[in-house]
C-alpha positions in Angstrom: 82.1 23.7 141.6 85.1 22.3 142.8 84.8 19.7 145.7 88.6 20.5 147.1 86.5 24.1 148.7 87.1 27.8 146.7 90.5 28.9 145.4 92.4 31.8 146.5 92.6 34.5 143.9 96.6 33.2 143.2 95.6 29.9 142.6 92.9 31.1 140.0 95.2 33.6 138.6 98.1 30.7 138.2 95.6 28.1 136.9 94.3 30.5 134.3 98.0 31.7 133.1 98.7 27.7 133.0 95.8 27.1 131.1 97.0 29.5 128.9 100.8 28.2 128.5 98.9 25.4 127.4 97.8 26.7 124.6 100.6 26.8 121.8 99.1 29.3 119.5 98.9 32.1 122.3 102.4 31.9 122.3 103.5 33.2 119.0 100.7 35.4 117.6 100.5 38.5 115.4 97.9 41.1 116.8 96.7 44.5 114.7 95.4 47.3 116.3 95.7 50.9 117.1 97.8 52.0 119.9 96.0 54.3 122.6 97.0 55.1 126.1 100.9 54.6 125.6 103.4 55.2 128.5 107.2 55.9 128.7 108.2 55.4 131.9 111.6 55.7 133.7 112.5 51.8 133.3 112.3 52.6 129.6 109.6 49.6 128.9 106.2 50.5 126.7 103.3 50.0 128.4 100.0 51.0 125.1 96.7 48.9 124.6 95.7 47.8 121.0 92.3 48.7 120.4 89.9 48.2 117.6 86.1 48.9 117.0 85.1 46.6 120.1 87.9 45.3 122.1 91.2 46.2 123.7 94.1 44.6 124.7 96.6 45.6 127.4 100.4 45.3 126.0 103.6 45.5 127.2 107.0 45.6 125.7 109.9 45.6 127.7 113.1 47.5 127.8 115.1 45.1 125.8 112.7 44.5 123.0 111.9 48.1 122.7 115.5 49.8 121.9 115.5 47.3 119.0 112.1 48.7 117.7 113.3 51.2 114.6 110.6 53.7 115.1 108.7 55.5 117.7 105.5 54.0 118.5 102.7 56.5 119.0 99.2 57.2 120.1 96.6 56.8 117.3 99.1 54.8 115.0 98.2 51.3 113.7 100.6 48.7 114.4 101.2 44.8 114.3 102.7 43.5 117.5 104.2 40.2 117.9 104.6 38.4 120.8 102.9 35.7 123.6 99.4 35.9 125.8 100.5 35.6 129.5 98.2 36.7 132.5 99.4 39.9 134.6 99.1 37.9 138.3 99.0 41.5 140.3 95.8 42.7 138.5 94.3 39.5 137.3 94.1 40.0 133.6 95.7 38.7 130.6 97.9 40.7 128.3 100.1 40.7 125.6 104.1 40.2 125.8 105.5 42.3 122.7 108.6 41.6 121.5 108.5 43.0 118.3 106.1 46.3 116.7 106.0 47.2 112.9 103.9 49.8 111.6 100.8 48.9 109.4 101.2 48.9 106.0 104.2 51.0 106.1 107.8 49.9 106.5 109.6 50.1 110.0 112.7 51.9 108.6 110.4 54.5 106.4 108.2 55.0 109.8 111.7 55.8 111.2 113.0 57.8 109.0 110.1 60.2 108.3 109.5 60.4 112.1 113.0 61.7 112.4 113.1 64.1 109.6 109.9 65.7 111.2 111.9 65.8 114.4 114.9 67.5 113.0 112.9 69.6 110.6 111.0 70.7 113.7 114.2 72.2 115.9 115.3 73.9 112.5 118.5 71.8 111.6 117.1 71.9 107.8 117.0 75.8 107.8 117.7 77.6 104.3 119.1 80.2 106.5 121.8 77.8 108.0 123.3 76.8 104.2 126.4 78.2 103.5 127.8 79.4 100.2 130.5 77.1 97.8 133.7 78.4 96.9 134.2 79.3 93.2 137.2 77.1 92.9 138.1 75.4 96.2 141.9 74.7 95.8 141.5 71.4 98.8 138.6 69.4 99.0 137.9 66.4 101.2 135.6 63.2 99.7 134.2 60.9 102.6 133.2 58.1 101.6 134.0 54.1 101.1 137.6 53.3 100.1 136.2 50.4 97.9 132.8 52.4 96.5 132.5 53.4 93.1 131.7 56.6 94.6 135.0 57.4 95.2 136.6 56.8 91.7 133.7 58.6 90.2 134.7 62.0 92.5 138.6 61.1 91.4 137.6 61.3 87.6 135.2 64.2 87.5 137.7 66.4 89.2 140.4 65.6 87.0 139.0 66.1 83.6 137.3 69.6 85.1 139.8 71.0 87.4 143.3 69.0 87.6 144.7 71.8 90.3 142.4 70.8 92.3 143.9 69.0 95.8 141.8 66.1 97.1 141.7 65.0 100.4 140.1 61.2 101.1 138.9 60.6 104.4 137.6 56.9 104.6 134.1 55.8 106.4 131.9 52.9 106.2 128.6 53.9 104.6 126.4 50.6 105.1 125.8 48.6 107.9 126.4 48.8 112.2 128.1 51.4 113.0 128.9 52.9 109.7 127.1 56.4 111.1 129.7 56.8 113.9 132.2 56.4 111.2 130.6 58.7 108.7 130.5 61.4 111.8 134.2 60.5 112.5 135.6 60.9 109.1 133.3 64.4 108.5 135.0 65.3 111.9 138.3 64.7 110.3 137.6 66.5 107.2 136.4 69.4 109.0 140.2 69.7 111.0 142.2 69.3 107.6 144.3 72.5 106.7 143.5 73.8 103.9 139.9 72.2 103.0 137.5 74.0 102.2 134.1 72.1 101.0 133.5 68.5 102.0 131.6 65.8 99.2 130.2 63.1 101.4 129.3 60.5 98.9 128.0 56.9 98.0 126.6 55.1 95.4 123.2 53.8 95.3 120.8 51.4 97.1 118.0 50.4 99.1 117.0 51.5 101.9 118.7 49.5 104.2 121.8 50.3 102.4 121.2 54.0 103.0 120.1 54.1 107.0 123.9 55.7 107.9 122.6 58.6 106.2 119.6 59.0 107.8 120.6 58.7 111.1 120.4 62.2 113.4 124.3 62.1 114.5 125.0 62.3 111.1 122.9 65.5 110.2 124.2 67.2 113.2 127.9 66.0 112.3 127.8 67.7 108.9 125.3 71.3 110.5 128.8 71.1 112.9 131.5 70.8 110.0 133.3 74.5 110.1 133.1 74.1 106.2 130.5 74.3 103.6 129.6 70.3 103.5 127.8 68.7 99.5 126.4 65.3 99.7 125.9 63.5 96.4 124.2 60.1 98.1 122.3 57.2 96.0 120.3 57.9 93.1 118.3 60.8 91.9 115.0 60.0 93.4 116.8 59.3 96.9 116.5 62.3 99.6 118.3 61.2 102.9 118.4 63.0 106.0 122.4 63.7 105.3 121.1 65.4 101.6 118.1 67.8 103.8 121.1 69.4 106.2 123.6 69.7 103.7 124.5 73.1 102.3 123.8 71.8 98.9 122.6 68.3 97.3 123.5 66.3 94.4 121.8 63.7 92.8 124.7 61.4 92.7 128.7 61.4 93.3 129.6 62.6 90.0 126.8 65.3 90.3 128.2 66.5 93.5 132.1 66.9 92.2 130.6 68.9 88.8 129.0 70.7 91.9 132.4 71.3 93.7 134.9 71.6 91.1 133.7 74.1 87.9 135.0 73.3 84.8 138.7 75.0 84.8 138.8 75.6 80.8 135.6 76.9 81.1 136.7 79.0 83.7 139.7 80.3 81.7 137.5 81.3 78.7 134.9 83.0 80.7 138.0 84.7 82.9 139.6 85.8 78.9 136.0 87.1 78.0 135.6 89.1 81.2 139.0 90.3 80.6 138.4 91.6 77.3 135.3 93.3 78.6 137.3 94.5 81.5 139.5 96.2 79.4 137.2 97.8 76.9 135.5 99.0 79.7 138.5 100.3 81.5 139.8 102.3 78.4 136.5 104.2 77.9 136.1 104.8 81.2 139.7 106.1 81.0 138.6 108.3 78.3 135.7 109.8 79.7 138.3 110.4 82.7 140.2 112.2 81.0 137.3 113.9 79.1 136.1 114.6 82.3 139.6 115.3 83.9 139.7 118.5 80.7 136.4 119.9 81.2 136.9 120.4 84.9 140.5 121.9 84.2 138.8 124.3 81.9 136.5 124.9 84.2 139.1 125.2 87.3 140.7 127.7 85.0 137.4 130.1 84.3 137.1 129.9 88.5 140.7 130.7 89.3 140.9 133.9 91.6 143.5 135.2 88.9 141.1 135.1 86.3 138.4 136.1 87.8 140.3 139.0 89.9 141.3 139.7 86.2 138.2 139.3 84.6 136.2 141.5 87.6 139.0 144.5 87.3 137.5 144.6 83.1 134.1 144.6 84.5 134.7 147.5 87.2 136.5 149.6 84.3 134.1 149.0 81.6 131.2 149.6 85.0 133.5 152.8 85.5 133.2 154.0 81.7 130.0 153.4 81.3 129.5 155.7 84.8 130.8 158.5 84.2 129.4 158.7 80.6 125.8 158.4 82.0 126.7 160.9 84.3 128.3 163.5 82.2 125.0 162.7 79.8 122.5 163.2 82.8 124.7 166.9 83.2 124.6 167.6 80.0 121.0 166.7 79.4 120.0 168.4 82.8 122.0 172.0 81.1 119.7 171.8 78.4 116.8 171.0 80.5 117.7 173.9 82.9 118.2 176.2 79.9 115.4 175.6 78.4 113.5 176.4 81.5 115.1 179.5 82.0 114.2 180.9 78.4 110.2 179.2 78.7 110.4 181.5 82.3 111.5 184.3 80.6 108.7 184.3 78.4 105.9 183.7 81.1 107.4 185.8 83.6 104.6 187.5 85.3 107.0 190.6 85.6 107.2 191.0 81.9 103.3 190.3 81.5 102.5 192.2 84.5 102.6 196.1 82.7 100.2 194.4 79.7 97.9 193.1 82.5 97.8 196.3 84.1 96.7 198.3 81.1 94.1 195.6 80.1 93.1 196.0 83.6 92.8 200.0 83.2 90.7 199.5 80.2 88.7 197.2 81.2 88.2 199.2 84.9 87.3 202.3 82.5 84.5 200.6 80.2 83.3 198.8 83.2 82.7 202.0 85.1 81.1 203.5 81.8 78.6 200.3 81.4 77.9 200.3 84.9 76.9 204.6 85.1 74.8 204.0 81.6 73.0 201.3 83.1 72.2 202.7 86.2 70.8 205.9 84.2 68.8 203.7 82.2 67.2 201.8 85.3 66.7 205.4 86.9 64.9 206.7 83.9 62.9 203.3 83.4 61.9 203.7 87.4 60.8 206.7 87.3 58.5 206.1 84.1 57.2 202.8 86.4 56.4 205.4 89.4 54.8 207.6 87.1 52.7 205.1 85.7 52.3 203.4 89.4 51.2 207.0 90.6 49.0 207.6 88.1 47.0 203.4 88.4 47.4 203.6 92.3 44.1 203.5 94.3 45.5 206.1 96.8 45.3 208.8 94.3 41.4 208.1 93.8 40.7 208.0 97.8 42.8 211.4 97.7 40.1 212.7 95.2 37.4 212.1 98.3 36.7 208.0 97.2 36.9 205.2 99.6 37.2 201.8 99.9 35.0 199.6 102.3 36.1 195.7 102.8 34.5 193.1 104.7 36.4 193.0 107.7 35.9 189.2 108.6 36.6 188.5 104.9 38.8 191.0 103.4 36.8 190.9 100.3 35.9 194.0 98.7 32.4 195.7 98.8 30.8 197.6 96.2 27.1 196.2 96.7 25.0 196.9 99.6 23.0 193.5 99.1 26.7 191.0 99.1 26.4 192.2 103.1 24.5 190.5 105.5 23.1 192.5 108.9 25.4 192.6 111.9 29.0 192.5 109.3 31.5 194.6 110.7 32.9 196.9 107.2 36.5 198.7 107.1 36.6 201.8 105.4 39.6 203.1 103.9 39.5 207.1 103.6 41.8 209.0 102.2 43.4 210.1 105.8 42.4 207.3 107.8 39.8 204.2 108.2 36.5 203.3 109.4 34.9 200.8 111.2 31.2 200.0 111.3 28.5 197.7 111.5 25.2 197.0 109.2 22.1 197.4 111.0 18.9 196.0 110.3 17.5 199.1 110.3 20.3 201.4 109.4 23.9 202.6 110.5 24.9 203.2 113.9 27.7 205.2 114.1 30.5 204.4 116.5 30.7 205.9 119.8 33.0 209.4 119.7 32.1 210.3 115.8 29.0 212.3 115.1 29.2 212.8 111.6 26.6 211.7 110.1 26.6 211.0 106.3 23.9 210.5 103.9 21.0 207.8 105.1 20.9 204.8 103.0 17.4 202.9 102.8 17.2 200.7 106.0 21.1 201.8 106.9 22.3 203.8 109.7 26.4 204.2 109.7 28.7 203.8 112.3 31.8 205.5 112.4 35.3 205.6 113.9 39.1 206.2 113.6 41.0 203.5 112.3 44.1 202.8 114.8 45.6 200.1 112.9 
């Protein structure tokens, strides 16, 4: 403890931060980490804390040294910061003073430029839909590029040999170093406002890529998206893709390969143009004949349907309808004359008038020989009755009862009787007579005859009759 009493918290604070200004090797250190809580404020200064698996450090980078940083620092990337160890007086801790940031184990410029192709790609600048078509043979086309580049001569030579009609129009920008966007945006501007151009080659040879940042910077893509003509970039090498090459309407692999682009080959041109000729005209002469082939049938045609010919042709068909008329209908008379006369001669024949007088005498003979046949057999069924009668007469039981015989039946029964012993005592008999009936009863003892008839007839052992008028 000190003996001079306690410090205030600004004397601590300024004894520490002197303590560390002491300290050379705080002063100019390298520091990796990964960025976390970063902050863009207003001011424009970083304020982001390096972290790694057990410590963090507050940093700060201030306005100045931040526009000069090529990328855009983010959360979650790992970076290397430069800078000095000072202590921040208003909070009482010490921090890091960055003056410099590059990206870990990738290069500032390729962090850069990746960052803003996502950023361009992202709002659609790199749209297939925006690219325009090339002209077949652009009669004025403007090259930007360097005045002293290689590029240039090699645009100059490639459109001479292919296409020596072709008008080319320079427009001169700086394509490596400061500045030399704004002047590639300038002369793309210019290019863009020159009568008569209508595709623009923007073009350079190759190199690294330092060499090739003017072509990767954003004023540059949306210079040539703004050009009012189709624009062709043929920048570096093969296996370089720049920002400039992903909003053009079309990209070459190098200068040359963008003016073979541009410019077709004009003798090749002029023997495709004599072979499409040629085909052209075979074509148009046999489509001429099957014109006129065509042309002949419908005239023929137009002829058969003309109302002349055809009034013509219907007047033949309404005569030879008319002849063929009135012989069907003199046939149909003549066939219905012979129909009719046949019919009269076939009624003639079967007239009932002339068969009526035959009729009538068939009738009177037949009348006659049935009245013959029916007076014979009515004889004959007299004669045969009155043999039947006779024989009848002669069998009938009334002639026996008219000799003095009767009949006696069982009156409950109807059943004959012609022995005394088939009836019991107490049976009530019916006598026919000859003129009449009786009715009686057996008696045990003999026959009791009925009350108001006294004759008495012959006793029979153990019989006693009863007699009375039949009514019945």
């Amino acid at each position: 403890m000190s003996d001079a009493g306690p410090y205030t918290v600004t004397e601590l604070t300024t004894l520490v931060g002197n303590a560390l200004a002491a300290q050379p090797q705080l002063e100019d250190v390298l520091v990796e980490g990964e960025i976390s809580n970063l902050t863009r404020p207003a001011s424009g200064h970083i304020y982001f804390t390096l972290k790694d698996r057990s410590s963090a450090l507050t940093c700060v980078c201030f306005r100045s040294n931040a526009l000069r940083i090529p990328f855009a620092p983010e959360n979650g990337m790992t970076v290397v910061a430069h800078g000095q160890v000072s202590v921040y007086s208003q909070q009482g801790r010490y921090q890091l003073v960055a003056d410099r940031l590059e990206p870990s184990g990738v290069g500032a410029l390729a962090l850069a430029v990746e960052q803003r192709k996502r950023a361009l790609l992202s709002e659609g600048l790199f749209d297939a839909r925006l690219k325009r078509r090339l002209p077949l043979l652009p009669r004025r086309v403007a090259v930007v590029t360097s005045r002293s580049g290689a590029a240039l001569h090699d645009v100059v030579t490639v459109t001479g040999r292919r296409a020596p009609c072709v008008d080319l129009v320079f427009s001169s920008a700086t394509v490596q170093g400061d500045g030399a966007a704004e002047t590639i945006v300038a002369a793309l501007q210019r290019a863009g406002r020159a009568r008569g151009v209508e595709v623009v080659l923007l073009v350079r040879g190759g190199g690294s890529l330092e060499d090739l940042m003017a072509f990767n910077h954003e004023a540059v893509a949306r210079a040539i998206r703004a050009c009012p003509v189709p624009v062709v970039t043929g920048v570096g090498h093969e296996t370089d893709t720049t920002i400039a090459d992903l909003a053009a309407d079309h990209r070459a692999a190098t200068p040359s390969a963008a003016a073979e682009t541009v410019v077709p080959n004009c003798e090749q041109l002029a023997t495709a143009l004599r072979a499409h000729e040629r085909r052209l005209r075979a074509a148009l002469g046999g489509e001429l004949t099957r014109k006129r082939e065509q042309g002949r049938r419908r005239s023929e045609r137009l002829d058969q349907l003309s109302p002349g010919v055809r009034v013509a042709r219907m007047r033949q068909d309404i005569l030879a309808r008319e002849a063929r008329l009135r012989g069907a209908l003199l046939g149909g008379v003549t066939r219905r004359q012979r129909d009719l006369e046949r019919a009269r001669g076939a009624l003639a024949v079967h007239s009932p008038l002339r068969a009526l007088p035959i009729h009538r005498e068939r009738l009177g003979g037949r009348a006659a020989r049935l009245s013959a046949g029916v007076n014979a057999l009515l004889t004959a069924r007299v004669r045969h009755l009155e043999g039947v009668r006779g024989r009848l007469d002669a069998l009938s039981p009334l002639r026996v009862i008219d000799r003095g015989y009767s009949i006696t039946v069982d009156a409950a029964t109807g059943r004959l009787v012609s022995n005394a012993t088939d009836v019991a005592a107490g049976a009530v008999l019916r006598t026919r007579l000859a003129r009449g009936s009786l009715v009686s009863r057996v008696l045990p003892d003999g026959v009791e005859v009925a009350p108001g008839d006294e004759r008495m007839y012959d006793d029979l052992p153990g019989q006693r009759a009863t007699s009375g008028d039949d009514h019945g």
